[in-house]
ROTI-437841 format. One record per residue (C-alpha): x, y, z. Coordinates in steps of 0.25 Angstrom, whole numbers, padded with zeros to 4 digits, m for minus. Last residue first. Example, Ala and Ser with C-alpha at 12.3 -4.5 7.8 and 13.67 -1.06 7.14 Angstrom:
2
0055	m0004	0029 $
0049	m0018	0031 $
***
This chain:
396
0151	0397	m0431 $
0158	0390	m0421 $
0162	0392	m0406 $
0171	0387	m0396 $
0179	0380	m0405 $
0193	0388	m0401 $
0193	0392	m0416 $
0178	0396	m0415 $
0181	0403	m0403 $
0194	0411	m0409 $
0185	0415	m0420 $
0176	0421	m0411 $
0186	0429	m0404 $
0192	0433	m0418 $
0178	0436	m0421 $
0177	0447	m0410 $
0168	0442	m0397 $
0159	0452	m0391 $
0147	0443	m0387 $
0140	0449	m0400 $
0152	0443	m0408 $
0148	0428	m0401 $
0134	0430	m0406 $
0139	0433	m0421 $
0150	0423	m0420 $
0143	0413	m0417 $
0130	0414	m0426 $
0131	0403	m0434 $
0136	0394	m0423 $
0129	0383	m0430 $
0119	0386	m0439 $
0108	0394	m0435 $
0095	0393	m0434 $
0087	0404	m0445 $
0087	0417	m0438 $
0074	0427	m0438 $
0064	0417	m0436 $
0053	0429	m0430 $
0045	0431	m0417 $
0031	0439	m0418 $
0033	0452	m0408 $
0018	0457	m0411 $
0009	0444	m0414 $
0018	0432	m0407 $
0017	0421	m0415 $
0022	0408	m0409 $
0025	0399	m0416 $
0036	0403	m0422 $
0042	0397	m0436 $
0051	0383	m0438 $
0062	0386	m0448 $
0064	0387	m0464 $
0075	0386	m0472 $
0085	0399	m0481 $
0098	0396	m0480 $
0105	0383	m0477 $
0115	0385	m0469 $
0113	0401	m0463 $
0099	0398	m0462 $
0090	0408	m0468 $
0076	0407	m0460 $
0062	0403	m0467 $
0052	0400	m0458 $
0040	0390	m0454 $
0030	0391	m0444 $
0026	0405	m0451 $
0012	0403	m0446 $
0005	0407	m0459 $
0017	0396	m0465 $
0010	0385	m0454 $
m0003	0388	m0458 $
m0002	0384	m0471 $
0003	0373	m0470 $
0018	0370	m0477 $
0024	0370	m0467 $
0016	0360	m0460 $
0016	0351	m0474 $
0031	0350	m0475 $
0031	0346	m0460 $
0021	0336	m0462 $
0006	0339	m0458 $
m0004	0330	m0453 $
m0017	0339	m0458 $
m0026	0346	m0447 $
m0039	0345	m0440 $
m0048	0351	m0431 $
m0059	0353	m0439 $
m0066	0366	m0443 $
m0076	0359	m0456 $
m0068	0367	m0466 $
m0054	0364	m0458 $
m0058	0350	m0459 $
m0063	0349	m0474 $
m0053	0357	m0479 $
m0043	0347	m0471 $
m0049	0336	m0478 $
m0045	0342	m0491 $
m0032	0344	m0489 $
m0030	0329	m0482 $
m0037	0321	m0493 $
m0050	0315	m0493 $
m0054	0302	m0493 $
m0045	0297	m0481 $
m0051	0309	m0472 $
m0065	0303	m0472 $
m0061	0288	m0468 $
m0052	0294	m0458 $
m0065	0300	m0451 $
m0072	0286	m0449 $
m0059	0280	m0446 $
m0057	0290	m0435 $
m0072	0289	m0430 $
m0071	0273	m0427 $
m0057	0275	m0421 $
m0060	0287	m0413 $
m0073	0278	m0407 $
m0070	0283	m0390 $
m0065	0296	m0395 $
m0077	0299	m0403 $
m0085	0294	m0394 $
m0079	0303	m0383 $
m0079	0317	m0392 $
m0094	0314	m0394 $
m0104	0306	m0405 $
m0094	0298	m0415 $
m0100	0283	m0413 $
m0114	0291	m0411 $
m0112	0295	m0425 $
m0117	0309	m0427 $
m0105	0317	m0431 $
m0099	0306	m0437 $
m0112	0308	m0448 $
m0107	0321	m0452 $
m0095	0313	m0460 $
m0091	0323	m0472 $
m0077	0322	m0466 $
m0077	0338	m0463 $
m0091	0338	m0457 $
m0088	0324	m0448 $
m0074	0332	m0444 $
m0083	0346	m0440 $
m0091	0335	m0431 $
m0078	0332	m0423 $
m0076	0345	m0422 $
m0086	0350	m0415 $
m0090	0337	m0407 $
m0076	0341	m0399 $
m0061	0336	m0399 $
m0060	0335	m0415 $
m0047	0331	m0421 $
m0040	0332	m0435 $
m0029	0328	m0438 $
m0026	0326	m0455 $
m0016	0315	m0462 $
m0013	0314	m0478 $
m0014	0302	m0485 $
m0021	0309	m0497 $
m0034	0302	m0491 $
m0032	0308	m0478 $
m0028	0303	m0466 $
m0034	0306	m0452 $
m0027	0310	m0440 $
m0034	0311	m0428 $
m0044	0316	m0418 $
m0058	0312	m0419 $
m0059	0313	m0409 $
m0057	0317	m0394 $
m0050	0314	m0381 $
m0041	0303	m0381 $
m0034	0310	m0394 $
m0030	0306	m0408 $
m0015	0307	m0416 $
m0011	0295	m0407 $
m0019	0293	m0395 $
m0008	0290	m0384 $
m0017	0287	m0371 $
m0016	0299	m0362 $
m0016	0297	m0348 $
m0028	0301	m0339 $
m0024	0303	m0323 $
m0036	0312	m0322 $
m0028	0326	m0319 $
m0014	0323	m0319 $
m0015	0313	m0331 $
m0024	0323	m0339 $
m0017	0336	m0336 $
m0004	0329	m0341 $
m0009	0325	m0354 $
m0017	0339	m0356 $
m0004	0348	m0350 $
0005	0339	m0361 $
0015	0351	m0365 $
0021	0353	m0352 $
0025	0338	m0349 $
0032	0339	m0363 $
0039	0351	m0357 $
0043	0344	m0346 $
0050	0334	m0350 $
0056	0341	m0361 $
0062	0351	m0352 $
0062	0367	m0346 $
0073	0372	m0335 $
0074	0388	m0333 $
0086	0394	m0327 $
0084	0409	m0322 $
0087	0423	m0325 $
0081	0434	m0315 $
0076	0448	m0317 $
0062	0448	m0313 $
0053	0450	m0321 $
0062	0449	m0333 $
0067	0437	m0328 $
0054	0431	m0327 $
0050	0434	m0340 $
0063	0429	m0347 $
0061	0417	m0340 $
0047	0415	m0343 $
0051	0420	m0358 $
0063	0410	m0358 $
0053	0397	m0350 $
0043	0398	m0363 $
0054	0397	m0373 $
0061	0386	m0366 $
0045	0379	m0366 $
0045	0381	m0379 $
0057	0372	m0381 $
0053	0363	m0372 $
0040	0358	m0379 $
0048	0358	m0392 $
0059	0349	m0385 $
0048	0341	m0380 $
0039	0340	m0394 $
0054	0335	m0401 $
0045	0333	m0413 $
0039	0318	m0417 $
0031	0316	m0404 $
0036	0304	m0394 $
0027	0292	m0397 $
0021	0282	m0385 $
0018	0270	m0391 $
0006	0264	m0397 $
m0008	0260	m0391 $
m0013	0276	m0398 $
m0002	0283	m0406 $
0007	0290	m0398 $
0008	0300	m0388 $
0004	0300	m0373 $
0017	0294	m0369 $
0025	0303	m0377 $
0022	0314	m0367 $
0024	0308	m0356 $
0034	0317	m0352 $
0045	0305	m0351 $
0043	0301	m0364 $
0042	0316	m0372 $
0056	0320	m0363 $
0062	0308	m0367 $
0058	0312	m0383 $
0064	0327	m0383 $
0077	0324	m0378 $
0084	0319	m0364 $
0099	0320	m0355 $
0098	0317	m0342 $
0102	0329	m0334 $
0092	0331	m0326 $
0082	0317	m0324 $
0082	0317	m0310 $
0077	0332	m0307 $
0085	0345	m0313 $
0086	0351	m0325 $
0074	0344	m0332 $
0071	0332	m0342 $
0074	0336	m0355 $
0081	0348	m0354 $
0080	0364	m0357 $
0087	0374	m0348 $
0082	0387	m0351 $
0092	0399	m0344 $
0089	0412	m0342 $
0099	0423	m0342 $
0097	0435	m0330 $
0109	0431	m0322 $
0117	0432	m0333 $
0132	0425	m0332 $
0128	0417	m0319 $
0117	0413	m0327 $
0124	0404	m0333 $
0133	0398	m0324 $
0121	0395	m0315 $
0110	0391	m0326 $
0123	0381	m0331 $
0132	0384	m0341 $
0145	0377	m0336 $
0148	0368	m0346 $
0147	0358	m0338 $
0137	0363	m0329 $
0128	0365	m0341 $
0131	0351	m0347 $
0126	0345	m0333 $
0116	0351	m0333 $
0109	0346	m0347 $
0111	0356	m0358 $
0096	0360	m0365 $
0099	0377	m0364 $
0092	0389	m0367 $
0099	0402	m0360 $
0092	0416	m0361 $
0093	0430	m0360 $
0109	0431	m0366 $
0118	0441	m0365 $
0126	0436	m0352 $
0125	0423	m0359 $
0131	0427	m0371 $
0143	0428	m0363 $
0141	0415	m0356 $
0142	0408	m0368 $
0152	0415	m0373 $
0160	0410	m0358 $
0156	0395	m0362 $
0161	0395	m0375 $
0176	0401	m0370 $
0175	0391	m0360 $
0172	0379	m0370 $
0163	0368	m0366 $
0153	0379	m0371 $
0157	0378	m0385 $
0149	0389	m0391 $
0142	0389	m0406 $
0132	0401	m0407 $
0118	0399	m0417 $
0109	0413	m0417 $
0096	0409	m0414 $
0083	0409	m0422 $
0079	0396	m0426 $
0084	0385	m0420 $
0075	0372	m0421 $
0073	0369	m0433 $
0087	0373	m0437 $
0091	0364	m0427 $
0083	0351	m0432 $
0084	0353	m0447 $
0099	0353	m0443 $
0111	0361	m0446 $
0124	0356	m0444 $
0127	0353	m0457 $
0112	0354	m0465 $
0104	0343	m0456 $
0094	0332	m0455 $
0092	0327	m0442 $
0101	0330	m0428 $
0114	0336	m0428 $
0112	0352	m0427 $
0101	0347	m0414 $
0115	0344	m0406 $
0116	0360	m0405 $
0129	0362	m0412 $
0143	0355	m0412 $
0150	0367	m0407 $
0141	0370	m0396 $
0128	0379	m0399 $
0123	0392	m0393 $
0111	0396	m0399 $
0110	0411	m0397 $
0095	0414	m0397 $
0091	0432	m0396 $
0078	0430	m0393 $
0066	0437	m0405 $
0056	0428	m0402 $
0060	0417	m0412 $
0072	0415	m0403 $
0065	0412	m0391 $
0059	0400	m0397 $
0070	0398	m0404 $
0077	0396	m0388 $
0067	0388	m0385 $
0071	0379	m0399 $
0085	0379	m0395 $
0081	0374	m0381 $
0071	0361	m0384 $
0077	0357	m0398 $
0091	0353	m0399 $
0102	0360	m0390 $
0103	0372	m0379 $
0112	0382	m0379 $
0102	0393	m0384 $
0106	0405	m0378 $
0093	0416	m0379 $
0097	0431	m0379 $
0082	0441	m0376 $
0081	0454	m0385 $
0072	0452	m0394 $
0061	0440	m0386 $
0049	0445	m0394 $
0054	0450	m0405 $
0055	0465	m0407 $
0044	0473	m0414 $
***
């Protein structure tokens, strides 16, 4: 069976994380992605450890497109870009208004050359409103959400999450806002420019910490690996050194603990007796459990949770998560042949779609690997494209 999204054209000029990995998104569906880059790449090409201008960063992030250099302060740049925009189903972008005007690529000019395109504009704070325009990344929009606020270990300062968790949040939300747009257009024949945002996306992901400030006025403390509302939950080290979560929200599950730890008695000390006592004494019940967990190590203990039907799960590293078992049944992690460095593995899909599954059918590409190859199905001969890349208007 086709893919999913076979058939539909996605423009990725946008940079880092949020936009390109939308655009992936739609990619491992079966979208025909052409990342268009400037000369000096996509900035994410720059940053951590890197093979020439590849970077674990970008190739983590940009599988499945075809890679397109344009300089769209050029003229001759700027009217290919509009050519392949007049094929194209899609545009993702993260360039501040300003820098669309300049270059005159805005939702006007754009669409002024396919009525029917759609247009993602990815930002940190908005398109519009007071703070347009000012530039921002993944960690302002975790402060001014609140969403660092609530995170952090308890009585010390707030923490941002290790991943860029708002440009991730972002990213599925430009996947979410193509197929609306693509829907609505098909049901009724219009393009249109759609706005997502860090700030708002990490607004979306805590409905239970909004809903709980709205509704009763509660703010969540910062609690670390554990919670306000139930325990035991939390991280216990083994006597290998080794680190399991477990949690229990109910009586059930906290009496399935006592059965895996050998400790039935817990299960009938007063101290211990509901959800609330055990919250009230978590420091009294953690010690208990750690005392358990640090003499035996983590691959047993985890035989004796997941016989005993615990919530729990080991504190993996990266080498250890792909290495699970679970994760590889999953196919999380595939092998791509990279036109630099040959034969490496990317991200998988998460989603798993049981008759039209997507598929990592193009490693991410190195720098305007693919340039002449789009800018042939635009018509252009190799003399033409020669002469752009002469005139620095495209690479490859």
């Amino acid at each position: 069976m086709a893919l999913p999204l076979e058939g539909i054209r996605v423009l990725d000029i946008a940079s880092m994380l949020a936009g390109p990995y939308g655009a992936t998104m739609l990619g491992d569906m079966g979208a025909d992605v052409v990342k268009i880059e400037p000369p000096h790449g996509d900035e994410s090409r720059a940053l951590g450890p890197r093979i020439e201008n590849d970077s674990g960063i970008f190739v983590g992030i940009n599988r499945n497109k075809r890679g397109v250099v344009l300089d769209l302060t050029k003229p001759e740049g700027r009217d290919l870009y509009f050519r392949l925009v007049r094929t194209a189903d899609i545009v993702i972008d993260n360039l501040r208004p300003q820098a669309k005007a300049k270059l005159g690529i805005s939702y006007a000019e754009t669409a002024a050359h396919n009525p029917r395109i759609i247009c993602i504009s990815v930002s940190a704070f908005g398109q519009s409103g007071p703070y347009a325009g000012r530039p921002g990344i993944d960690p302002l929009a975790q402060a001014l959400s609140g969403f660092m606020s609530v995170t952090g270990e308890r009585g010390g300062q707030p923490l941002k999450a290790g991943p860029p968790i708002a440009d991730a949040t972002c990213a599925n939300l430009v996947a979410y806002a193509a197929m609306v747009g693509l829907w609505t257009r098909e049901k009724q024949g219009i393009g249109q420019q759609i706005e997502v945002c860090l700030v708002d996306g990490l607004i979306h992901v805590q409905p239970a910490q909004v809903g709980q400030f709205f509704f009763t006025g509660y703010v969540q403390p910062r609690v670390g690996n554990g919670s306000p509302f139930y325990g035991p939950y939390g991280t216990f080290r083994c006597r290998d050194g080794r680190l399991i979560i477990i949690a229990a929200f109910n009586d059930k599950f906290f009496h399935n603990i006592c059965r895996a730890i050998d400790r039935a008695d817990l299960m009938a000390d007063p101290r211990f007796k509901s959800v609330d006592d055990r919250v009230a004494r978590e420091e009294d019940l953690h010690a208990e459990i750690q005392t358990e967990f640090a003499q035996r190590d983590a691959e047993e203990m985890m035989r004796r949770l997941v016989a005993a039907d615990v919530i729990a799960a080991p504190v993996n590293g990266f080498a250890e998560t792909f290495a699970d078992p679970q994760v590889l049944h999953n196919q999380m992690a595939v092998e791509v042949e990279h036109a630099r460095v040959g034969r490496t593995r990317v991200g998988g899909i998460a989603v798993k779609l049981g008759r039209t599954p997507g598929s990592v059918r193009r490693a991410p590409p190195t720098l305007g690997q693919h340039s002449s190859e789009v800018l042939r199905e635009l018509g252009l001969s190799d003399a033409d494209i020669e002469r752009l890349r002469q005139a620095g208007v495209t690479r490859g």
